[in-house]
C-alpha positions as CSV (number, residue, x, y, z in Angstrom):
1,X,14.5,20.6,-8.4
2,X,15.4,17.1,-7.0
3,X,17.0,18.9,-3.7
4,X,14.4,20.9,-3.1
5,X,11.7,17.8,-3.3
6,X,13.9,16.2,-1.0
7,X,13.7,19.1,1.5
8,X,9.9,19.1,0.9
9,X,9.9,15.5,2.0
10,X,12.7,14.8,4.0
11,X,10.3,14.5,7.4
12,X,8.2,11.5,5.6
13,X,12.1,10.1,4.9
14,X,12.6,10.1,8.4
15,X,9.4,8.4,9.5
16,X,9.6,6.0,7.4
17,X,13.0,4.9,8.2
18,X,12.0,4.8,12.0
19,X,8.5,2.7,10.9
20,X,11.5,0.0,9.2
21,X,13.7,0.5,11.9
22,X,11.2,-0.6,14.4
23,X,9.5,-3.4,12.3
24,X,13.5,-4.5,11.8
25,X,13.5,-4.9,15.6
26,X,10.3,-6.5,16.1
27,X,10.8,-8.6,13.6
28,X,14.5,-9.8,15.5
29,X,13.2,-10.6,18.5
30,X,10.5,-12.4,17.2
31,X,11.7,-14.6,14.4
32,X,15.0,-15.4,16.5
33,X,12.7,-17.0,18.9
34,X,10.9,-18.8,16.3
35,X,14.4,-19.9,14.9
36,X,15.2,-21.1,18.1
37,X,12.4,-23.0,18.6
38,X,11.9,-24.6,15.0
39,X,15.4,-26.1,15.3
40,X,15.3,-27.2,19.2
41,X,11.8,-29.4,18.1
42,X,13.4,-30.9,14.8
43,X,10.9,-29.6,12.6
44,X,13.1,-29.6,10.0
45,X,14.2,-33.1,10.1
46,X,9.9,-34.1,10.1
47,X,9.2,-32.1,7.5
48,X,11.8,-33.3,5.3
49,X,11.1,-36.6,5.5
50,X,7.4,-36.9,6.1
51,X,6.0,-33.2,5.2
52,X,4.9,-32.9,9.0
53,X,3.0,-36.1,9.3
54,X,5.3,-37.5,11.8
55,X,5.3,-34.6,14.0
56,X,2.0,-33.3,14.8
57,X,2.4,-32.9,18.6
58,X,5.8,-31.0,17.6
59,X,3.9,-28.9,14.9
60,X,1.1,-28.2,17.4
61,X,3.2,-26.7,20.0
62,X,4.9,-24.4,17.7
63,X,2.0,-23.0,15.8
64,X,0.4,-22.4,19.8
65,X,3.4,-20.6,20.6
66,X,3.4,-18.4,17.7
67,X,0.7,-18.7,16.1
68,X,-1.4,-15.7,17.3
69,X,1.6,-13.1,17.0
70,X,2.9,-14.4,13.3
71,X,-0.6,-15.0,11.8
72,X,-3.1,-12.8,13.5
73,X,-2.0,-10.3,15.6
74,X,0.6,-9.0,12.9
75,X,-1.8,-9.7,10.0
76,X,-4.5,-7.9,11.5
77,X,-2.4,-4.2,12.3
78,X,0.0,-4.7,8.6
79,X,-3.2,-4.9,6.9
80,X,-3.8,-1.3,7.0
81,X,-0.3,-0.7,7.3
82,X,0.8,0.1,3.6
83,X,-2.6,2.6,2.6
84,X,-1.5,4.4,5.6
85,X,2.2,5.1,4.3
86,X,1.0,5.8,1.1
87,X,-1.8,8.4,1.8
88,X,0.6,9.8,4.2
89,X,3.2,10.4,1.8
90,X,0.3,11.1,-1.1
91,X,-2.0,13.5,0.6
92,X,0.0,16.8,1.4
93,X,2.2,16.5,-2.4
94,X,-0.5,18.6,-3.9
95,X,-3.0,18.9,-0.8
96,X,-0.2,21.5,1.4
97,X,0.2,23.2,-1.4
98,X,-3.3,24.5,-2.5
99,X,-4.4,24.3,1.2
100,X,-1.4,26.6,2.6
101,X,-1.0,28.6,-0.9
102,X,2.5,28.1,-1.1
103,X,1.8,27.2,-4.8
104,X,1.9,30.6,-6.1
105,X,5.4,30.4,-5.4
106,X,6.7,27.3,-6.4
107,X,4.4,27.2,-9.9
108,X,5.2,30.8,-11.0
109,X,8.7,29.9,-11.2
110,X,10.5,28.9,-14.3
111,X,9.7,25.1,-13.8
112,X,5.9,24.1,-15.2
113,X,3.4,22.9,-13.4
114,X,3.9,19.3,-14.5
115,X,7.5,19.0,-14.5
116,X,7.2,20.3,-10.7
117,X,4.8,17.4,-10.5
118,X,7.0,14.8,-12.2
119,X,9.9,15.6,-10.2
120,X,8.0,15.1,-6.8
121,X,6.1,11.6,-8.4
122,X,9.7,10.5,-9.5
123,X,11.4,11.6,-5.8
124,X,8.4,9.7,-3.6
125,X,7.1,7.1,-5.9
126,X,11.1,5.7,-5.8
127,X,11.1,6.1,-1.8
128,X,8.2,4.5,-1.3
129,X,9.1,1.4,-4.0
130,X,11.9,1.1,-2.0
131,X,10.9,1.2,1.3
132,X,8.3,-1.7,0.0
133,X,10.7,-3.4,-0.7
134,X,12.7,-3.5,2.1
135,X,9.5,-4.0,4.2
136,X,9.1,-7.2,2.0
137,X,12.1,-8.5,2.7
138,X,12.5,-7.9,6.4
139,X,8.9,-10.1,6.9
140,X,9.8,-12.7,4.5
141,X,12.8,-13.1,6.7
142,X,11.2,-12.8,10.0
143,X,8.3,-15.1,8.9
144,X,10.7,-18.1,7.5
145,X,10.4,-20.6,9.8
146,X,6.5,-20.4,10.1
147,X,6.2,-20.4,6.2
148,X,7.7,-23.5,6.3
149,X,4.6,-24.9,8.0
150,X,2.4,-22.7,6.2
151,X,3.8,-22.2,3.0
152,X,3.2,-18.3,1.5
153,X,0.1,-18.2,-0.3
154,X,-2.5,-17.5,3.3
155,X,-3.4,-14.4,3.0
156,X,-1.3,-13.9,6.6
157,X,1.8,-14.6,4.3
158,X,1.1,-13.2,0.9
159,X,-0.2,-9.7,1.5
160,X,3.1,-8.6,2.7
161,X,5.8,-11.3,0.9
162,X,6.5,-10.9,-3.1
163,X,5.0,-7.8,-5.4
164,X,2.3,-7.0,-3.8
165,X,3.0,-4.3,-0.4
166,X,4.6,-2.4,-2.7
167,X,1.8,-2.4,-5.2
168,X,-0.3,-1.6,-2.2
169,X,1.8,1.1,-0.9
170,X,1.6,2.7,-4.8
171,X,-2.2,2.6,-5.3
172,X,-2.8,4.3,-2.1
173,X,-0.3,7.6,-2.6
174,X,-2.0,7.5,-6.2
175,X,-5.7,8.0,-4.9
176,X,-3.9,10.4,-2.0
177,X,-2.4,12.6,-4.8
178,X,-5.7,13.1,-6.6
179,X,-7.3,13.1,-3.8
180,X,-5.3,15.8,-3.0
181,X,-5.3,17.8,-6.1
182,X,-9.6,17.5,-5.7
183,X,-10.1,18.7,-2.3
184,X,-7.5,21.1,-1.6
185,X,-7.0,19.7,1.8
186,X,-4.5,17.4,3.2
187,X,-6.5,15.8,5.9
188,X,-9.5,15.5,3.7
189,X,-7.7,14.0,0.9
190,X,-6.2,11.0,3.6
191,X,-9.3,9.8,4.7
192,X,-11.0,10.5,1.5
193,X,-8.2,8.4,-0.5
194,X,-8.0,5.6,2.1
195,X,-11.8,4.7,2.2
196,X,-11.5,3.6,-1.5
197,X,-8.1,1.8,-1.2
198,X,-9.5,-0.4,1.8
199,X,-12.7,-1.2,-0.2
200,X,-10.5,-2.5,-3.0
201,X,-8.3,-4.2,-1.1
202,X,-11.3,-6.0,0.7
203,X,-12.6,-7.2,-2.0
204,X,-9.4,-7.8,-3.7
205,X,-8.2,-9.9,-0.6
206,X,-11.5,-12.0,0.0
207,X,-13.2,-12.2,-3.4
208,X,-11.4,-11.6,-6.3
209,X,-8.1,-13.2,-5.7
210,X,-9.2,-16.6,-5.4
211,X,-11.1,-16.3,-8.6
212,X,-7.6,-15.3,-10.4
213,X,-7.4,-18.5,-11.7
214,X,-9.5,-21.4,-11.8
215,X,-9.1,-23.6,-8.3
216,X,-8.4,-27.4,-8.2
217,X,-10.8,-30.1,-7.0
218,X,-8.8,-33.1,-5.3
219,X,-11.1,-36.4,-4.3
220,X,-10.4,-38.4,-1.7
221,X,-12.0,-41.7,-0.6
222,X,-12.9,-42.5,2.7
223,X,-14.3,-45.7,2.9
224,X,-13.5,-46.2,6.3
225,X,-14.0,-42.6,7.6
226,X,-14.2,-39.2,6.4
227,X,-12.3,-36.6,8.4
228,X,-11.9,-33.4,6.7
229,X,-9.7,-30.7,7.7
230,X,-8.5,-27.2,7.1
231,X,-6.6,-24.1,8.9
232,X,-3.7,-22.6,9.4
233,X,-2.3,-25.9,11.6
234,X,-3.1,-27.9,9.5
235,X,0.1,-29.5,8.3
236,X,0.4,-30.7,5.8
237,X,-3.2,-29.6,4.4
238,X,-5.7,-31.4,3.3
239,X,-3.7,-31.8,-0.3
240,X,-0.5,-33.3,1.2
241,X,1.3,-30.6,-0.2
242,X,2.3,-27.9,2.2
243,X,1.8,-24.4,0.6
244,X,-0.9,-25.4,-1.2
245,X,-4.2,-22.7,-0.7
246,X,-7.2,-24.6,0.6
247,X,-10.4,-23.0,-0.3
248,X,-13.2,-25.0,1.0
249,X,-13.0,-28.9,2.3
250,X,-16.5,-31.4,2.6
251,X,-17.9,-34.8,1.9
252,X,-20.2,-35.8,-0.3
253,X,-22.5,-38.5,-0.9
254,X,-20.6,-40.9,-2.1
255,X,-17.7,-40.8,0.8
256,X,-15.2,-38.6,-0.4
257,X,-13.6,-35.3,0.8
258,X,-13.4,-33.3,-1.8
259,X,-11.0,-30.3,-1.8
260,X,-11.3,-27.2,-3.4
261,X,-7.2,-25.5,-3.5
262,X,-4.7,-23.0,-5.6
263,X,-1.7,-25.4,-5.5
264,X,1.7,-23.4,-4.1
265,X,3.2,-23.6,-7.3
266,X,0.9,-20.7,-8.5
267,X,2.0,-18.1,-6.0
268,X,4.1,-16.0,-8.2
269,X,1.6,-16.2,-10.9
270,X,-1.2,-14.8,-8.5
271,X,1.2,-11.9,-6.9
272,X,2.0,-10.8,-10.5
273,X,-1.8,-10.7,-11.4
274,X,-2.5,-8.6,-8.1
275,X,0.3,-6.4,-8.0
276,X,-0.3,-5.2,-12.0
277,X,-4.2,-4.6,-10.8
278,X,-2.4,-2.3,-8.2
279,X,-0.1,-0.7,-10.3
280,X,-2.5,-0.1,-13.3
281,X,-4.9,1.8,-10.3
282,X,-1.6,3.8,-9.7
283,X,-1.3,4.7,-13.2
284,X,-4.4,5.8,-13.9
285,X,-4.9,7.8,-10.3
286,X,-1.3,10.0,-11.4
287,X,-2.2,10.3,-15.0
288,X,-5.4,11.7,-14.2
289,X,-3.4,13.9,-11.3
290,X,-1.2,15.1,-14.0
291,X,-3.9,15.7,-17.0
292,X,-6.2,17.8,-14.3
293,X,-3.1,20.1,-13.5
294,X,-2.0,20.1,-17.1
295,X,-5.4,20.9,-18.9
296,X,-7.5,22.8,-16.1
297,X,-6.1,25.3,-14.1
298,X,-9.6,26.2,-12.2
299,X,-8.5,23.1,-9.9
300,X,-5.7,24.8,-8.7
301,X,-7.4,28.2,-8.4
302,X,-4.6,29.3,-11.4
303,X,-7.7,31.2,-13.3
304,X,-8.7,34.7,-11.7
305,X,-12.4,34.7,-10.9
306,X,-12.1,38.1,-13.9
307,X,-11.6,37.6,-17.3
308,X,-7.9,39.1,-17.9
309,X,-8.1,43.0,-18.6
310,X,-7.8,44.5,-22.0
311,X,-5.1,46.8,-22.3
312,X,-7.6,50.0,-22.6
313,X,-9.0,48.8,-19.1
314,X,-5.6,48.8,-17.8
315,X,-4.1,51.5,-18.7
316,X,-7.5,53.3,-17.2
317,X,-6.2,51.2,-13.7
318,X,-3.3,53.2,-14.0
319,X,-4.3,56.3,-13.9
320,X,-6.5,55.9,-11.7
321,X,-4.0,54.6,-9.3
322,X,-1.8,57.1,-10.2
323,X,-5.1,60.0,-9.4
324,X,-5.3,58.3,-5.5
325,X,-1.7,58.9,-5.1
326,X,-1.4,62.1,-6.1
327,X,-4.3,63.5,-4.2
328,X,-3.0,61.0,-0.8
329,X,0.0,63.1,-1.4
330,X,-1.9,66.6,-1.4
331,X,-4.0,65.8,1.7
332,X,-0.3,65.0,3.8
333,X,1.2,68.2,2.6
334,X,-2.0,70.2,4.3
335,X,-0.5,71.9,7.5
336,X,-2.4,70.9,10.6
């Protein structure tokens, strides 16, 4: 059963390992510069002695240089990046099947319907958990020296470094295989599982996760001028503290800046909170999957539009097949 899943899906297998051997490259030629040019302007030295303070032309060059390809440019085409593996690989497990009718092969064979399922969850839900993870750590590598500046917990960094692309990656094949098993069509089933998965992710991504846990307020005085500050070159941020998540930065009344922040320390906690939302969306999408199969065959077009013959009715089939073939027979053996 396992070989034949793997025949089933060996063309996603080698997609995916030309989408990491290309990110692997990419990220090579990129972060080697960045290497290069982190140690050549001593930004290792500043920030270990005065957290970037010291260094701001230094800092400022660097983030110019790389800035726009690290933190934007990259963000903004990974972003969609993991739904679009996971419906891929989500969409034709069930969707091919009922679309192209191969079905009535592969569940009228000794294996049941769900244990066929199973197998093919267990085969592609452990490619894709480890192809997430191997995504996660090529990035964290090939985004090292600008984390440094940064720390991980911008959404630039965080989306794709820790539990969470692989989370990612698992909710959308979920929606794609129920998706899938609903519409009957493989194409359909992409776009109809994506639309949700983006949704969540948007509002997961700008409104929930800073709401995970309760943000800090830092107050500062400014008695002899406030000047408040916040962005991705900003280092250190307004905290002092570089990988600390600034929410919002103003002045009030009574001259001080007052800062909003998740400190840096919280990053694990926050990936574990957002990758288990993930996860449990996973769960449910498959068990649902799985129940639908299990429990109503309609969805699968299993049931015969007729209510199964009785055995009077066929045996009257019978001999009325038998009656055509006979008199088929008679009308050959007339001579012309």
């Amino acid at each position: 059963m396992i070989w034949v899943s793997w025949r089933q899906h060996r063309g996603q297998a080698t997609a995916s390992l030309g989408l990491l051997t290309a990110l692997s490259v990419f990220a090579i030629l990129v972060s080697t510069s960045m290497r290069t040019a982190f140690s050549h302007d001593g930004l290792a030295a500043c920030l270990a002695h005065s957290a970037g303070t010291s260094c701001p032309a230094a800092i400022s060059a660097f983030m110019n240089s790389f800035d726009s390809v690290v933190n934007i440019s990259s963000w903004a085409v990974l972003f969609v990046v993991p739904g679009l593996i996971g419906v891929i690989a989500g969409a034709p497990l069930l969707g091919r099947e009922l679309e192209l009718g191969t079905w009535r092969l592969a569940w009228s064979q000794t294996v049941p319907r769900t244990r066929w399922l199973a197998a093919q969850l267990t085969l592609v839900t452990s490619g894709l958990v480890l192809l997430g993870a191997v995504i996660t750590a090529v990035i964290t590598w090939y985004r090292e020296p600008m984390d440094r500046l940064t720390g991980h917990f911008i959404n630039r960094a965080y989306d794709f470094e820790g539990l969470v692309l692989t989370a990612y990656i698992l909710a959308a094949f979920g929606f794609a295989v129920l998706a899938g098993l609903l519409l009957r069509r493989t194409v359909a089933a992409m776009v109809a599982a994506f639309g949700p998965w983006l949704v969540i992710r948007l509002v997961v991504e700008f409104w929930l996760r800073p709401r995970f846990q309760a943000p800090l307020t830092l107050r500062q005085s400014c008695a002899h001028g406030c000047h408040a500050t916040m962005g991705l070159d900003t280092v250190p941020p307004q905290t002092g503290h570089i990988g600390d998540w600034v929410l919002s930065v103003s002045v009030n009344a009574g001259k001080q800046v007052v800062t909003t922040y998740q400190p840096g320390s919280r990053f694990w906690h926050f990936q574990l909170i957002e990758a288990g939302l993930f996860v449990a969306l996973t769960a449910a999408a498959l068990s649902a999957t799985i129940w639908l199969l299990h429990q109503r065959a309609a969805w699968t077009a299993l049931s015969p539009a007729q209510p199964p013959a009785t055995d009077r009715q066929s045996r009257s089939r019978n001999k009325e097949t038998r009656a055509d073939l006979c008199d088929h027979r008679r009308v050959l053996a007339i001579p012309a």
